[in-house]
N, C-alpha and C positions, 0 to 999 in steps of 0.2 A: 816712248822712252819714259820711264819712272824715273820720277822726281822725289827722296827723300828729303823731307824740311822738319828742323824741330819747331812745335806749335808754340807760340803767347797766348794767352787768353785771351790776346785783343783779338789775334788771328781765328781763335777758335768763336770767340761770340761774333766775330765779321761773316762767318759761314754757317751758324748755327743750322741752317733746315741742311747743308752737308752732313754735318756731323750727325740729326737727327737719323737721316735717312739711311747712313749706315749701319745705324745701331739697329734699326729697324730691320734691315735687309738682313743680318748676321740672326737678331730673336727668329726671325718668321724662318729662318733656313735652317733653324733647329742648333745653332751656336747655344753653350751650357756659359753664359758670361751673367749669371744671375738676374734673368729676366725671364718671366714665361709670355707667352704670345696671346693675346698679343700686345704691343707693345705704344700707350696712351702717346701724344706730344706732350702731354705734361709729365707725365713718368720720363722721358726721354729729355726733354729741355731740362728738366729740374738736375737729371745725370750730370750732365753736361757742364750745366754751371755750377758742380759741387768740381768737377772736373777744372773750372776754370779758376778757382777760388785755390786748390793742389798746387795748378801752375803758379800762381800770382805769391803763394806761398816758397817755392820752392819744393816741395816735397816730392812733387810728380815730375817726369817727364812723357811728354808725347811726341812720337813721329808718326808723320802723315809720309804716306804716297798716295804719287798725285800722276795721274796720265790726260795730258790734254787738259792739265790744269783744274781736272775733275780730281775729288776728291778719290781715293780707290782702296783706300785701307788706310790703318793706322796701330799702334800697340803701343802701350804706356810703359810705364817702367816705375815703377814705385819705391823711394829711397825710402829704407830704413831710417828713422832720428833721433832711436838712441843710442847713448854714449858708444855701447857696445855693440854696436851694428851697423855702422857706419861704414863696413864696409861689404854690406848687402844690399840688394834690391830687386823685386821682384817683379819679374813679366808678370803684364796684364793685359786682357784682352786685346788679343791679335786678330782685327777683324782687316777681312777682305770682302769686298761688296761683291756678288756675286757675277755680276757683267766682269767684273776681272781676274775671276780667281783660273787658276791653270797658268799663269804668267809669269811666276817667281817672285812675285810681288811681297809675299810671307819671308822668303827668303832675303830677301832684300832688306823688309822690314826687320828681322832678326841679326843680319849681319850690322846694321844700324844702331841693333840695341847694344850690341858687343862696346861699339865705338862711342857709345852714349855715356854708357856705363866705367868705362875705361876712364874717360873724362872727368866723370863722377867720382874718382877715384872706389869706385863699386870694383870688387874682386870675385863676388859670390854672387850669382845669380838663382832665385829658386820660381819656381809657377806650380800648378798644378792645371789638371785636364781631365776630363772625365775618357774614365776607361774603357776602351773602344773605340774612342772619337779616330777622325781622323787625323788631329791634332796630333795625339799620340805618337805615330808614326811620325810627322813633323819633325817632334821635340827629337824624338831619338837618334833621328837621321844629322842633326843640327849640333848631335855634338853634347844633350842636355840626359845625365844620367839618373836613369828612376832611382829614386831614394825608399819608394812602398805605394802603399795601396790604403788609402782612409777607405771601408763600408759604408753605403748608404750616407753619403757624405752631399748631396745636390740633388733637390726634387725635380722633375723634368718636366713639361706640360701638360702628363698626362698621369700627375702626382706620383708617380716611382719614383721610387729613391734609389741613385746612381751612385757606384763607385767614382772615387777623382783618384788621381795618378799625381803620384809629386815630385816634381824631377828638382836636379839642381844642372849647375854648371860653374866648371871655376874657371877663372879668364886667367890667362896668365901674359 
Protein backbone atom coordinates (compact mmCIF):
# COMPACT_ATOMS: atom_id res chain seq x y z
CA UNK A 1 0.00 0.00 0.00
CA UNK A 2 1.54 3.63 -0.85
CA UNK A 3 1.92 5.87 1.63
CA UNK A 4 1.94 9.68 0.62
CA UNK A 5 3.80 11.97 3.49
CA UNK A 6 4.78 15.54 2.99
CA UNK A 7 8.63 15.89 3.74
CA UNK A 8 10.63 18.29 6.66
CA UNK A 9 13.96 18.70 6.18
CA UNK A 10 14.37 16.96 9.35
CA UNK A 11 12.72 14.05 7.78
CA UNK A 12 14.58 14.47 4.53
CA UNK A 13 18.24 14.76 6.21
CA UNK A 14 16.97 11.59 8.77
CA UNK A 15 16.96 9.51 5.28
CA UNK A 16 19.50 11.21 3.34
CA UNK A 17 21.38 7.84 1.50
CA UNK A 18 17.09 7.34 0.60
CA UNK A 19 16.87 10.21 -0.87
CA UNK A 20 20.43 9.93 -2.51
CA UNK A 21 19.72 6.53 -3.93
CA UNK A 22 16.60 7.69 -5.74
CA UNK A 23 17.96 10.40 -7.37
CA UNK A 24 20.61 8.17 -8.53
CA UNK A 25 18.26 5.37 -9.62
CA UNK A 26 16.08 8.14 -11.83
CA UNK A 27 20.04 9.81 -13.48
CA UNK A 28 21.32 6.19 -14.30
CA UNK A 29 17.55 5.27 -16.01
CA UNK A 30 17.97 8.14 -18.13
CA UNK A 31 15.35 10.51 -16.21
CA UNK A 32 16.04 14.41 -17.96
CA UNK A 33 15.85 16.09 -14.09
CA UNK A 34 19.23 17.95 -14.69
CA UNK A 35 21.86 15.66 -14.03
CA UNK A 36 23.92 13.61 -16.39
CA UNK A 37 25.19 10.10 -15.22
CA UNK A 38 26.60 9.45 -13.65
CA UNK A 39 25.59 10.76 -10.77
CA UNK A 40 28.68 11.71 -7.58
CA UNK A 41 27.18 11.42 -3.59
CA UNK A 42 28.54 14.72 -3.38
CA UNK A 43 26.69 15.97 -6.54
CA UNK A 44 23.57 14.23 -5.03
CA UNK A 45 23.89 15.11 -1.09
CA UNK A 46 24.90 18.56 -1.81
CA UNK A 47 20.97 18.38 -4.17
CA UNK A 48 19.48 17.37 -1.48
CA UNK A 49 20.42 19.78 1.22
CA UNK A 50 19.83 22.77 -1.18
CA UNK A 51 16.52 20.86 -1.29
CA UNK A 52 16.44 20.91 2.51
CA UNK A 53 17.28 24.52 3.04
CA UNK A 54 13.65 25.16 0.10
CA UNK A 55 11.83 23.22 2.84
CA UNK A 56 13.00 24.97 5.94
CA UNK A 57 12.28 28.08 3.87
CA UNK A 58 8.94 27.44 2.79
CA UNK A 59 9.40 27.86 -0.83
CA UNK A 60 9.39 24.08 -1.81
CA UNK A 61 7.09 21.35 -1.05
CA UNK A 62 8.03 17.60 -1.26
CA UNK A 63 5.95 14.45 -1.25
CA UNK A 64 7.47 11.19 -0.73
CA UNK A 65 5.83 7.65 -1.39
CA UNK A 66 6.67 5.31 0.60
CA UNK A 67 5.83 1.11 0.17
CA UNK A 68 7.07 -0.84 3.20
CA UNK A 69 8.23 2.12 4.50
CA UNK A 70 10.91 2.27 1.63
CA UNK A 71 11.29 5.25 0.16
CA UNK A 72 9.54 4.80 -3.63
CA UNK A 73 9.35 8.07 -5.22
CA UNK A 74 8.72 11.58 -4.48
CA UNK A 75 7.95 15.13 -6.67
CA UNK A 76 8.40 18.69 -5.33
CA UNK A 77 6.32 21.30 -6.10
CA UNK A 78 7.90 24.73 -6.35
CA UNK A 79 6.00 27.91 -4.92
CA UNK A 80 6.21 31.01 -6.81
CA UNK A 81 7.32 34.17 -4.28
CA UNK A 82 6.58 36.89 -6.13
CA UNK A 83 4.01 39.43 -5.36
CA UNK A 84 2.45 38.32 -8.65
CA UNK A 85 2.73 34.68 -8.71
CA UNK A 86 1.46 33.56 -5.87
CA UNK A 87 -0.66 31.74 -7.13
CA UNK A 88 1.60 29.37 -9.11
CA UNK A 89 3.78 26.59 -8.70
CA UNK A 90 5.66 24.36 -10.41
CA UNK A 91 6.19 20.43 -10.64
CA UNK A 92 9.35 19.14 -10.24
CA UNK A 93 10.97 16.26 -10.46
CA UNK A 94 8.62 13.25 -10.38
CA UNK A 95 10.94 10.37 -9.69
CA UNK A 96 9.85 6.83 -9.06
CA UNK A 97 12.66 4.36 -8.13
CA UNK A 98 12.57 1.95 -10.49
CA UNK A 99 11.77 -1.45 -8.27
CA UNK A 100 8.45 0.45 -8.13
CA UNK A 101 7.48 2.15 -11.15
CA UNK A 102 4.39 0.16 -13.01
CA UNK A 103 2.33 0.67 -9.72
CA UNK A 104 0.46 4.18 -9.88
CA UNK A 105 2.76 5.37 -7.67
CA UNK A 106 3.33 8.73 -10.29
CA UNK A 107 -0.30 8.97 -10.21
CA UNK A 108 -0.71 9.12 -6.68
CA UNK A 109 2.27 11.27 -6.52
CA UNK A 110 0.36 13.91 -8.89
CA UNK A 111 -3.07 13.49 -7.35
CA UNK A 112 -1.12 14.59 -4.15
CA UNK A 113 0.33 17.54 -5.71
CA UNK A 114 -3.29 18.74 -6.75
CA UNK A 115 -4.20 18.60 -2.97
CA UNK A 116 -0.71 20.10 -1.98
CA UNK A 117 -1.14 22.92 -4.14
CA UNK A 118 -4.86 23.60 -3.46
CA UNK A 119 -3.74 24.02 0.21
CA UNK A 120 -1.00 26.40 -0.98
CA UNK A 121 -3.60 28.33 -2.11
CA UNK A 122 -1.64 27.48 -5.90
CA UNK A 123 -4.38 27.63 -8.75
CA UNK A 124 -1.75 27.27 -11.66
CA UNK A 125 0.36 24.49 -12.11
CA UNK A 126 3.26 24.46 -14.91
CA UNK A 127 6.47 21.75 -15.37
CA UNK A 128 8.00 20.90 -18.34
CA UNK A 129 9.51 17.41 -19.79
CA UNK A 130 11.55 16.51 -22.56
CA UNK A 131 9.89 15.54 -25.67
CA UNK A 132 9.28 11.96 -26.16
CA UNK A 133 9.87 11.04 -22.74
CA UNK A 134 7.62 8.98 -21.31
CA UNK A 135 6.61 11.55 -18.88
CA UNK A 136 4.92 13.28 -21.66
CA UNK A 137 2.38 10.85 -22.16
CA UNK A 138 2.01 11.07 -18.01
CA UNK A 139 1.42 14.78 -18.07
CA UNK A 140 -1.24 14.49 -20.82
CA UNK A 141 -3.20 11.70 -19.52
CA UNK A 142 -3.15 13.73 -15.83
CA UNK A 143 -5.09 16.30 -17.11
CA UNK A 144 -1.76 18.95 -17.68
CA UNK A 145 -2.24 20.82 -21.17
CA UNK A 146 0.91 21.47 -23.57
CA UNK A 147 1.37 25.13 -23.57
CA UNK A 148 4.65 24.44 -26.69
CA UNK A 149 7.82 23.21 -27.46
CA UNK A 150 11.32 25.13 -26.25
CA UNK A 151 14.35 23.58 -29.02
CA UNK A 152 17.38 22.24 -27.92
CA UNK A 153 16.47 23.24 -24.48
CA UNK A 154 18.40 20.05 -22.18
CA UNK A 155 21.63 18.38 -23.05
CA UNK A 156 21.38 14.50 -22.51
CA UNK A 157 24.32 12.33 -21.46
CA UNK A 158 25.36 11.80 -24.61
CA UNK A 159 25.72 15.81 -25.17
CA UNK A 160 22.39 16.20 -27.64
CA UNK A 161 20.54 18.86 -27.04
CA UNK A 162 16.82 17.86 -26.51
CA UNK A 163 13.59 19.37 -27.04
CA UNK A 164 11.40 19.97 -23.27
CA UNK A 165 7.54 20.26 -23.50
CA UNK A 166 5.84 22.77 -21.27
CA UNK A 167 2.50 21.82 -20.01
CA UNK A 168 0.43 23.72 -17.46
CA UNK A 169 -2.83 22.81 -15.56
CA UNK A 170 -5.32 24.88 -13.83
CA UNK A 171 -6.92 23.46 -10.51
CA UNK A 172 -10.23 24.51 -10.05
Amino acid sequence: MTNIERCSAESLAARLPEFIELLRDSVDTGASIGFIPPLTDETANAYWLGIADDLSRGSRILLNAYEDDQLAGNVQLGLAEKENARHRAEVQKLLVHTRWRNRGIAKKLLNAVDTAAREADRTLLVLDTIRGDVAEGLYERFGYVKAGIIPQYARNEKGLLEDTVVFYRILT
